[in-house]
N, C-alpha and C positions, 0 to 999 in steps of 0.2 A: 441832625434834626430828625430824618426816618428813622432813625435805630430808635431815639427816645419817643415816638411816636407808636414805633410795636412793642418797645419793652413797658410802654403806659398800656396798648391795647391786649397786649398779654396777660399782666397784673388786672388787670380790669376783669377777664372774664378769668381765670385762673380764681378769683373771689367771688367770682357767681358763681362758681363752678360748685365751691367750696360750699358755699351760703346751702345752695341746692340741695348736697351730700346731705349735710346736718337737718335739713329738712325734711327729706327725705327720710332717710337714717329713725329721726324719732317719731318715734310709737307714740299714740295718743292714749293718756291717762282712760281706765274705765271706770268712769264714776256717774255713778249713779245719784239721783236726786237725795240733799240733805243725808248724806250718809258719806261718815268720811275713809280717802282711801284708803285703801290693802280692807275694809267691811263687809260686812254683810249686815244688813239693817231690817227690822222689823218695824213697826210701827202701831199703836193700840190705835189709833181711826184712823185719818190721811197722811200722806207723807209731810205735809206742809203744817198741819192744825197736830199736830199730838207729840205723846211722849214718844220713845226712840230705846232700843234697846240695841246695843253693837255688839257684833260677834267677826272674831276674828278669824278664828277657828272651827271646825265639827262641833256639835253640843247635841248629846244622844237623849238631852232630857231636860226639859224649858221650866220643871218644875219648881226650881230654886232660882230662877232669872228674874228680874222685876225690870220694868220700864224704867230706867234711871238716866235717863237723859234727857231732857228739857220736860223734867218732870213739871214744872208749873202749869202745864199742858195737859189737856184729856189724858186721863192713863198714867198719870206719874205716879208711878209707887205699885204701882198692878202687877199682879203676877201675870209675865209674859206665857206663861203656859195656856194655849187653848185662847188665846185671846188677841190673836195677830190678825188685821185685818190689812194690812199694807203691809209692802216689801220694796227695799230697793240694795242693788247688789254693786259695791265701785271695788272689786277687786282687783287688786294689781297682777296679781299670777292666771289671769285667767279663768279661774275656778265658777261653775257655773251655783248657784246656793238651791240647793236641792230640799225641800222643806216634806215633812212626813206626820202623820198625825198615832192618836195611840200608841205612841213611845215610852219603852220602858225600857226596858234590856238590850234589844237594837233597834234599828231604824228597821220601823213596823211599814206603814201604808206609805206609800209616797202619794203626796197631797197636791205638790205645783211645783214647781222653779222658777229663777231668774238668771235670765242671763249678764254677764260681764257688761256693766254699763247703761244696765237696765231696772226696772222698776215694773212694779206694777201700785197702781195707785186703787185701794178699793175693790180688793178680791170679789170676782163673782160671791156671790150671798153660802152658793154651798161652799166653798174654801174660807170663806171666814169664820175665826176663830173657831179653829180645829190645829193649827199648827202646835206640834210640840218635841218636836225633834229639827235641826240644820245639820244637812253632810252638804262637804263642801266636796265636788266633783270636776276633772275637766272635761275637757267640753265632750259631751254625748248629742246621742241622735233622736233625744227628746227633745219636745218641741215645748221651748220655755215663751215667759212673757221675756 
């Protein structure tokens, strides 16, 4: 009767143990508002009221991008160039989304960032609608929203 009394108390935490690990162990998803994982999201007014424009990658020139995601919303159809007034960042690698304005050939001014799982809802007035370049960077020792 002792022995099956340690070998249930052993079993017993030997599975907490376990539980724990696994909990431990996983990393939490970085997502960002309305913007889905492994993105980088722009948005033509709030993150919650407009249209959506996803980037998965770098894009050294927002000229030929248009807002095509819940276009029935402010900004559906709009050329995302010069015209991003929210951002939200749910990257799965990390990457911080580095946004730069008067882009043409490379990435010209740098304008703002986001960080991994971050957002910004309603760019101060001078950063809106000036974006027109995304490099996507790890993490640096500028200071993102």
């Amino acid at each position: 009767m002792r022995l099956r009394k340690k070998l249930a108390a052993v079993s017993g935490l030997t599975a907490m143990a376990a539980s724990a690990a696994l909990l431990l162990g996983a990393t939490p998803a970085s997502a960002g508002p309305n913007c889905a994982s492994g993105y980088h999201c722009v948005f033509y007014l709030g993150i919650n009221n407009s249209a959506r424009h996803s980037y998965f990658n770098s894009d050294s020139n927002f000229t030929n991008d248009t807002f095509n995601q819940l276009t029935s919303l402010s900004g559906g159809g709009v050329n995302v160039n010069d015209q991003t007034v929210s951002a939200s960042n749910s990257s799965t690698g990390g990457y911080e989304s580095h946004y730069y304005y008067d882009a043409g050939t490379s990435y010209s001014t740098f304008l703002f960032c986001v960080n991994p799982g971050s957002s910004v809802d309603y760019l101060p007035s001078g950063q809106q609608n000036r974006a027109s370049a995304l490099q996507l960077r790890g993490t640096t020792s500028i200071s993102c929203y």
